[in-house]
KOLDRENRO-572124 format. One record per residue (C-alpha): residue number from 1; chain; x, y, z. Coordinates in steps of 0.05 Angstrom, whole numbers. Layout:
// residues N
+------+-------+--------+--------+--------+
: fike : dotor :      X :      Y :      Z :
+------+-------+--------+--------+--------+
:  NUM :     A :      X :      Y :      Z :
...
+------+-------+--------+--------+--------+
This chain:
// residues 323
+------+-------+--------+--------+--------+
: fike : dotor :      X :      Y :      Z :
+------+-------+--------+--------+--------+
:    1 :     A :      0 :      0 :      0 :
:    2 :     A :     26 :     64 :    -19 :
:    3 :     A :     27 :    124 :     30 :
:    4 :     A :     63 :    182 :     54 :
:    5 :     A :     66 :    150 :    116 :
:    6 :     A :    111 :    109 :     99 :
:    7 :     A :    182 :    146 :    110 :
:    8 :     A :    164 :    167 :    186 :
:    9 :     A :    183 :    108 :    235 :
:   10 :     A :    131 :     66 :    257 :
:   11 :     A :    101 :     89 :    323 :
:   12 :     A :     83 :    158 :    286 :
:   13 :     A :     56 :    122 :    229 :
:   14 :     A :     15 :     82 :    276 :
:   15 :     A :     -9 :    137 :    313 :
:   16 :     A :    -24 :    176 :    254 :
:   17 :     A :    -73 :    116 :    234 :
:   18 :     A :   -106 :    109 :    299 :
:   19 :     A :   -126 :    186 :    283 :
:   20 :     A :   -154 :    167 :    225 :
:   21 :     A :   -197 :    108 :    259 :
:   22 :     A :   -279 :    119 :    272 :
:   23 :     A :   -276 :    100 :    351 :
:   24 :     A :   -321 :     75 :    406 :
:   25 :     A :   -317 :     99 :    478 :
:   26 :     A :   -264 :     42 :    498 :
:   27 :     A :   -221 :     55 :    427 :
:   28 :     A :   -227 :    126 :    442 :
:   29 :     A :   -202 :    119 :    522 :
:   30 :     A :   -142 :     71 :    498 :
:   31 :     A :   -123 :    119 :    442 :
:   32 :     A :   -124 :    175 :    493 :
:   33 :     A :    -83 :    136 :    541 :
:   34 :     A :    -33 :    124 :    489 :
:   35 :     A :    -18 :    188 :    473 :
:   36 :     A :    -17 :    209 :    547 :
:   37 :     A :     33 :    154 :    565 :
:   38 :     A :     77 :    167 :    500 :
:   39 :     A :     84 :    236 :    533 :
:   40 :     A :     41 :    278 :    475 :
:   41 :     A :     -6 :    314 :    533 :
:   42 :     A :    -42 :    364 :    476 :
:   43 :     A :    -76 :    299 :    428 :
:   44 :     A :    -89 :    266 :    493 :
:   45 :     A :   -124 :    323 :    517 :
:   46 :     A :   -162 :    337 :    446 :
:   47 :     A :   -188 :    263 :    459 :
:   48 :     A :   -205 :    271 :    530 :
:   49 :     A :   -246 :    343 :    506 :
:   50 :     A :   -276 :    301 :    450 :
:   51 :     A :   -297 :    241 :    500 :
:   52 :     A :   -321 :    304 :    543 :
:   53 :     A :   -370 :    326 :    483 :
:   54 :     A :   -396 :    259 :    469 :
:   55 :     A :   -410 :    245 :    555 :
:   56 :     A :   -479 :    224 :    572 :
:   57 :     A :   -530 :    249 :    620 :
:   58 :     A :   -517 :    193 :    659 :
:   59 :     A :   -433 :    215 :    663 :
:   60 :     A :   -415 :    161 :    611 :
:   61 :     A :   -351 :    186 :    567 :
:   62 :     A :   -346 :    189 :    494 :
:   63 :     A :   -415 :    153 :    475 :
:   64 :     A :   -437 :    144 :    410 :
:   65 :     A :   -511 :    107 :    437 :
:   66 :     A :   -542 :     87 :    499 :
:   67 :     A :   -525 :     10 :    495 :
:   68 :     A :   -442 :     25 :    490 :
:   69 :     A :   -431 :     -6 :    554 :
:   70 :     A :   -422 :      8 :    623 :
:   71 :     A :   -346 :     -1 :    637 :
:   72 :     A :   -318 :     18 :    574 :
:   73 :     A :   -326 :    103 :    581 :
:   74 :     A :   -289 :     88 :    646 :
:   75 :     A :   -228 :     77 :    598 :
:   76 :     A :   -227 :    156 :    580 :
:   77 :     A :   -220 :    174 :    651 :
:   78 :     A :   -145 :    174 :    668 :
:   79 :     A :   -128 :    218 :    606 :
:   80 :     A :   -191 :    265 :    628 :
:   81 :     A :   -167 :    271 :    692 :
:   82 :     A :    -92 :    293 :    675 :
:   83 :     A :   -119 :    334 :    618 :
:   84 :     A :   -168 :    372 :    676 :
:   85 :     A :   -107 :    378 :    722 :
:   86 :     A :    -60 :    408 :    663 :
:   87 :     A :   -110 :    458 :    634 :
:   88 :     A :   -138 :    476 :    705 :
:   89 :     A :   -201 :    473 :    665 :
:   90 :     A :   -271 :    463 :    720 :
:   91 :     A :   -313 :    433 :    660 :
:   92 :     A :   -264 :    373 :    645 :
:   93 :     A :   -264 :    363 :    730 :
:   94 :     A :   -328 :    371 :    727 :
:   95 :     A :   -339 :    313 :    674 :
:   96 :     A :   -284 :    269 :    706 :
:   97 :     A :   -331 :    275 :    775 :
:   98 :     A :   -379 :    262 :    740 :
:   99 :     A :   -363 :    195 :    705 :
:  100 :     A :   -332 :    179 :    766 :
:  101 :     A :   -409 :    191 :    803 :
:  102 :     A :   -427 :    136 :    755 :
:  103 :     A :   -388 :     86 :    773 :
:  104 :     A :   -389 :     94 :    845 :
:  105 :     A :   -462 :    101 :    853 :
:  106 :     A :   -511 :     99 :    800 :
:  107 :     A :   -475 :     42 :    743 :
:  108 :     A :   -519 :    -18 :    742 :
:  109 :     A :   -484 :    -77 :    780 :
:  110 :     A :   -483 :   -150 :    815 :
:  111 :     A :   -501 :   -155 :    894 :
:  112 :     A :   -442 :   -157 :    910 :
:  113 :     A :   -425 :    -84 :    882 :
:  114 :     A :   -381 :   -113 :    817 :
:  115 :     A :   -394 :    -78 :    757 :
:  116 :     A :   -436 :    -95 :    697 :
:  117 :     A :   -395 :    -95 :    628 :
:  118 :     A :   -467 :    -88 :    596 :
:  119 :     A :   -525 :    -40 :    599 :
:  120 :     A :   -572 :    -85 :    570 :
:  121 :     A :   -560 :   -151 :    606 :
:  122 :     A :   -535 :   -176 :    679 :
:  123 :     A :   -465 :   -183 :    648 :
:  124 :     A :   -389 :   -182 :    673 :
:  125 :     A :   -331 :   -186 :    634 :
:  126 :     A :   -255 :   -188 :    633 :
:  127 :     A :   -252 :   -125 :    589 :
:  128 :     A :   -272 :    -96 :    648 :
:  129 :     A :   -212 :    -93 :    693 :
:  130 :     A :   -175 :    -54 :    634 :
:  131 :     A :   -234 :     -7 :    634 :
:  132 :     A :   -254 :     14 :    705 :
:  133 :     A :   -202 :      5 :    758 :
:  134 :     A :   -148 :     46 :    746 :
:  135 :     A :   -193 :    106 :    727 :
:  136 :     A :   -220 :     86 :    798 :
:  137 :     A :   -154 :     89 :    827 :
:  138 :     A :   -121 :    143 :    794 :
:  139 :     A :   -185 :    184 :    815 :
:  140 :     A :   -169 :    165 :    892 :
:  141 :     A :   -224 :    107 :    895 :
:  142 :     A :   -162 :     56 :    916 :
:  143 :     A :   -217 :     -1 :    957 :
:  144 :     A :   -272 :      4 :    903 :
:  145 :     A :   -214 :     -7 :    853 :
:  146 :     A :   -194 :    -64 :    882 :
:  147 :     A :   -257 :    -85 :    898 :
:  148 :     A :   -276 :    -86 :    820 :
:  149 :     A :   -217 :   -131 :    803 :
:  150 :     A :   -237 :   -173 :    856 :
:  151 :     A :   -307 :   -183 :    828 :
:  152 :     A :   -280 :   -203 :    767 :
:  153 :     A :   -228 :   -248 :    790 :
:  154 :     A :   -284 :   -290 :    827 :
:  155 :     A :   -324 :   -306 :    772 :
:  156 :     A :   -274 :   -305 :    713 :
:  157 :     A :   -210 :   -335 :    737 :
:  158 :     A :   -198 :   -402 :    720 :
:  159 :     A :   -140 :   -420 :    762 :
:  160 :     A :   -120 :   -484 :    727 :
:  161 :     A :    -98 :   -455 :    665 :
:  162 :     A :    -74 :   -386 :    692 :
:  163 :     A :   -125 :   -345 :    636 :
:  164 :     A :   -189 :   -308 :    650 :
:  165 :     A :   -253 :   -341 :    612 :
:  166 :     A :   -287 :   -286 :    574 :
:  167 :     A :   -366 :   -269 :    604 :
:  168 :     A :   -403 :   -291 :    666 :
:  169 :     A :   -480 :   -291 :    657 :
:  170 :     A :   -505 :   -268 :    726 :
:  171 :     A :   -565 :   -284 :    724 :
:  172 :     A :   -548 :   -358 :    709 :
:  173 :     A :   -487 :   -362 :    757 :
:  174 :     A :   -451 :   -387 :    694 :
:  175 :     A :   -402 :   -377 :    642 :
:  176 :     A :   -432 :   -348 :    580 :
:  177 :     A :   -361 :   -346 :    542 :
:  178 :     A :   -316 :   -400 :    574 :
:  179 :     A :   -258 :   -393 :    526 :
:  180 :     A :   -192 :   -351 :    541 :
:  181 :     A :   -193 :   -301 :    493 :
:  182 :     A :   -133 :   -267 :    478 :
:  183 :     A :   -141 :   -197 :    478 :
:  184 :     A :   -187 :   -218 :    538 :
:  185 :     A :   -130 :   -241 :    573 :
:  186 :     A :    -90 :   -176 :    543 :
:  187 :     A :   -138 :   -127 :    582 :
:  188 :     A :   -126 :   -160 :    638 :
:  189 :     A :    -63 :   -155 :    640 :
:  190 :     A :    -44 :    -87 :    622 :
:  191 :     A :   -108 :    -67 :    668 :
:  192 :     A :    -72 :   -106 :    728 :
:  193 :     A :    -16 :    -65 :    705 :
:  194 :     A :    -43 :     -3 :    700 :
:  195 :     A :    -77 :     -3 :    768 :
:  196 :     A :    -13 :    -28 :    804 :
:  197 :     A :     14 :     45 :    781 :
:  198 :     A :    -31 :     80 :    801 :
:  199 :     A :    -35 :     59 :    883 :
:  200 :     A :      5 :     95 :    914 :
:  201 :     A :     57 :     62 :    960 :
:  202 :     A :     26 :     53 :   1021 :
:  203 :     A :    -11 :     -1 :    997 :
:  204 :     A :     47 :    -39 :    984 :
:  205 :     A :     10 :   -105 :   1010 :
:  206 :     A :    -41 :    -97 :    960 :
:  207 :     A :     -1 :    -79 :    904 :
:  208 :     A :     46 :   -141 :    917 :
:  209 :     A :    -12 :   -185 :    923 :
:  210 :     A :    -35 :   -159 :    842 :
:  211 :     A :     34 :   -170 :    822 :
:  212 :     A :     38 :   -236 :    841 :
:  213 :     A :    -31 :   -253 :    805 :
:  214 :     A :     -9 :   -217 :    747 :
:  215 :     A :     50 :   -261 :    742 :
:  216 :     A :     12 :   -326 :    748 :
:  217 :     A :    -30 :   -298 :    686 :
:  218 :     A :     41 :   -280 :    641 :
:  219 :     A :     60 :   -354 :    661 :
:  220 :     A :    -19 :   -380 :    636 :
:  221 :     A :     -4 :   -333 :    570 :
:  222 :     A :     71 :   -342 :    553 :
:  223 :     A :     59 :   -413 :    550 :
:  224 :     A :     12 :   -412 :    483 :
:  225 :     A :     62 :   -367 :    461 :
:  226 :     A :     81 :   -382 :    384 :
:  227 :     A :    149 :   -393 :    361 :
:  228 :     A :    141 :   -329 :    318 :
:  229 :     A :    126 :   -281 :    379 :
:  230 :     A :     49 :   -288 :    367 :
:  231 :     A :    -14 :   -322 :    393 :
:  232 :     A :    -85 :   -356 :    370 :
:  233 :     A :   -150 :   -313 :    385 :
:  234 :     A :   -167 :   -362 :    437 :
:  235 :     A :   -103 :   -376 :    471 :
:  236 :     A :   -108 :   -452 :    482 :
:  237 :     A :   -147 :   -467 :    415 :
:  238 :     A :    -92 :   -474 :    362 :
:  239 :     A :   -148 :   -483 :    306 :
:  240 :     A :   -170 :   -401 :    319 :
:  241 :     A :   -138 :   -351 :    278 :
:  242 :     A :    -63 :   -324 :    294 :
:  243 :     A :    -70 :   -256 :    333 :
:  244 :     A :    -25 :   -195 :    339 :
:  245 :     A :    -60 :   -147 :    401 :
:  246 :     A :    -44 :   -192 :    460 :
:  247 :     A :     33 :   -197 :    440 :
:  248 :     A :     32 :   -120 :    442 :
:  249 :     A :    -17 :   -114 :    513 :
:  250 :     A :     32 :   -171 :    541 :
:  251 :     A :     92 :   -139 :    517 :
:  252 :     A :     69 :    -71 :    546 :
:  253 :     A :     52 :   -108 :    610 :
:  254 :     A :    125 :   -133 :    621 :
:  255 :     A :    162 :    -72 :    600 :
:  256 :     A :    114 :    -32 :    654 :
:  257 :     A :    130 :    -89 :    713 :
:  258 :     A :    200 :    -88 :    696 :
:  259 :     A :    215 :    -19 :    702 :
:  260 :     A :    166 :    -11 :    760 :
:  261 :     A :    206 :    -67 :    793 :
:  262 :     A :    145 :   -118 :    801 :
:  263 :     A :    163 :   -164 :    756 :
:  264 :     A :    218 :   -207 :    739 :
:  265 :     A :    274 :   -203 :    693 :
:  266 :     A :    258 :   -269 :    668 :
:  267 :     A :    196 :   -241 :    623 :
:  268 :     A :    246 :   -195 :    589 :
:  269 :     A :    264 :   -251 :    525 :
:  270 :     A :    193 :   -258 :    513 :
:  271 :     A :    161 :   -192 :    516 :
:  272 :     A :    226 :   -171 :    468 :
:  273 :     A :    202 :   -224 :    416 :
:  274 :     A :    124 :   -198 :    419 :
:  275 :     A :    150 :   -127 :    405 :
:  276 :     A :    192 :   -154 :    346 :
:  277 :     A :    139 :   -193 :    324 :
:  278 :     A :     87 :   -127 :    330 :
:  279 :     A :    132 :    -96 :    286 :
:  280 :     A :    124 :   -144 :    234 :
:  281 :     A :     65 :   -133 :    229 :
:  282 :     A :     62 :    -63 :    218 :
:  283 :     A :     47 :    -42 :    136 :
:  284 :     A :     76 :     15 :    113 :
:  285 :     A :     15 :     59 :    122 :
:  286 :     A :     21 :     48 :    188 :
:  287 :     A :    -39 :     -7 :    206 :
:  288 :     A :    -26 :    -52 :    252 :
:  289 :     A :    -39 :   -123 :    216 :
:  290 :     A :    -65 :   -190 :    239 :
:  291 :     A :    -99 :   -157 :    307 :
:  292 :     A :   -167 :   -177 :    326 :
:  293 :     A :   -210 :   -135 :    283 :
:  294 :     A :   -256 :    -82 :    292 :
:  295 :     A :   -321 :    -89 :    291 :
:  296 :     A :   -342 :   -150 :    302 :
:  297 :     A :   -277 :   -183 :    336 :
:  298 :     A :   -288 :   -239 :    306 :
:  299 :     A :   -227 :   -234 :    257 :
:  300 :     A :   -161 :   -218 :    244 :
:  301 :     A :   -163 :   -148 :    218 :
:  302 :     A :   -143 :    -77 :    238 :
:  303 :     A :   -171 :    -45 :    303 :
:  304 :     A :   -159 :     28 :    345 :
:  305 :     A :   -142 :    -16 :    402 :
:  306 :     A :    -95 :    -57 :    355 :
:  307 :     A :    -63 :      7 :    342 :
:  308 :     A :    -67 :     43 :    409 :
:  309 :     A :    -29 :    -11 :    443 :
:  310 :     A :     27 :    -14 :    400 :
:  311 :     A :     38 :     58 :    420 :
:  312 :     A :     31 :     40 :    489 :
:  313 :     A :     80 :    -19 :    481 :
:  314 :     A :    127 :     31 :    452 :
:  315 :     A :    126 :     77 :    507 :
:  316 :     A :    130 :     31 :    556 :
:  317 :     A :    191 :     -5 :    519 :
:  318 :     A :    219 :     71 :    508 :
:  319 :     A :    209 :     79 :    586 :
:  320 :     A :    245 :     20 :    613 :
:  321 :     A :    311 :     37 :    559 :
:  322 :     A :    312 :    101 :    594 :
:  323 :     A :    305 :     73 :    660 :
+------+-------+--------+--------+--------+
């Protein structure tokens, strides 16, 4: 594929895509992330605005109609939050407050206070622990935070193979979606990550305890891992399609627990061959090939999150060389 894109080097020709890319409220919040973590504080503030403009009555971010989800806005609520603290601007606080009010008290949810992923049904999924616990944390909810990925853990975590099933039906008690998907697995992951950042370090019990389940989850990943640096959709299904995404989530996971100093050096090898293999797979437009595609997820394709988290893998990678 032709393109000018082609002569800049590849995390600005990714980034350049993801631009280009029509977005729901999760694609939006992990693009806006991106761009806050690769240190580029004015597009990750145009996002956060944008989320702003699209927030519902109910304090949902970055909605394009009622049945988006539950969890997912959450996602726009770190970079809305830094973006409100850097502009000193009350209407961005007042949004972040606001989808933060959601969560907290009004966000439809299980008796035991874990969030729904869906508006529509009695639903929770892995998705959400990328989506709605560190905004909770970084917004100074640390117990409901944790609380979340505790929900989640007890009704997703399948302890034998070290993964997270996909969907638990509440209403049934039961799995819905049994299988480990991937990126699944990917959002939990970089959302364990994530939310280890952002407690602060007098909960070092708490954050210890995460790291050591997030290290039982690399080990349930990294052992599906391909010999080319890749994985199937569904990790332990070899017949499902090869997948690009959950090298880059996993290799941003690593590079973040390595520099933090919660993980060990032994991931290091691996998360080196996912980022090689990630750039493979990056054309010379700048789309980021072979990740689970948008819309339907159903197929290897290109995706905003596909691109977003190779920008996040970069910055994490550029973080740790600097470290």
């Amino acid at each position: 594929m032709a393109s000018v894109n082609k002569k800049l080097p590849p995390v600005e020709r990714v980034s350049r895509v993801l631009l280009s890319m029509q977005r729901y409220s999760w694609e939006q919040g992990v693009a806006a992330q991106a761009f806050l973590e690769l240190g580029d504080m004015d597009t990750a503030t145009l996002l956060a605005r944008e989320a702003v403009q699209r927030q519902g009555a109910d304090g949902r971010l970055a909605i394009l109609h009622e049945a988006e989800g539950v969890t997912d806005p959450a996602a726009n609520g770190e970079a809305l939050l830094r973006a409100a603290m850097l502009t000193d601007d009350p209407g961005l606080q007042a949004a972040a407050e606001k989808m933060l009010a959601y969560l907290l008290y009004s966000a439809p949810r299980a008796p035991d206070g874990t969030l729904y992923h869906t508006i529509d049904a009695p639903e929770i999924w892995v998705d959400s622990l990328y989506m709605a616990p560190p905004f909770l944390a970084a917004a100074g909810k640390y117990k409901e935070a944790l609380q979340q990925w505790r929900g989640i853990r007890k009704r997703l975590w399948q302890p034998g193979p070290r993964l997270y099933a996909h969907i638990w039906d509440e209403a049934g008690q039961n799995l819905k979606q049994a299988e480990h998907w991937g990126v699944g697995n990917g959002w939990a992951a970089a959302g364990l990550a994530r939310l280890i950042q952002a407690l602060p370090g007098g909960m070092a019990t708490e954050r210890e305890s995460l790291a050591a389940h997030l290290h039982e989850l690399l080990e349930g990943c990294l052992v599906h891992q391909r010999a080319d640096g890749l994985f199937h959709n569904f990790l332990d299904q070899p017949g499902t399609f090869v997948e690009t995404n959950l090298a880059q989530m996993l290799a941003y996971t690593i590079y973040r627990g390595l520099a933090g100093g919660w993980l060990p050096s032994k991931f290091r090898k691996q998360a080196d061959q996912m980022r090689a293999a990630a750039h493979r797979q990056v054309d010379e437009a700048g789309y980021v090939r072979g990740v689970c595609g948008a819309p339907g997820f159903d197929h290897p394709g290109t995706a905003p999150e596909g691109q977003a988290f190779f920008m996040l893998m970069e910055a994490a990678w550029r973080d740790l060389q600097a470290g």
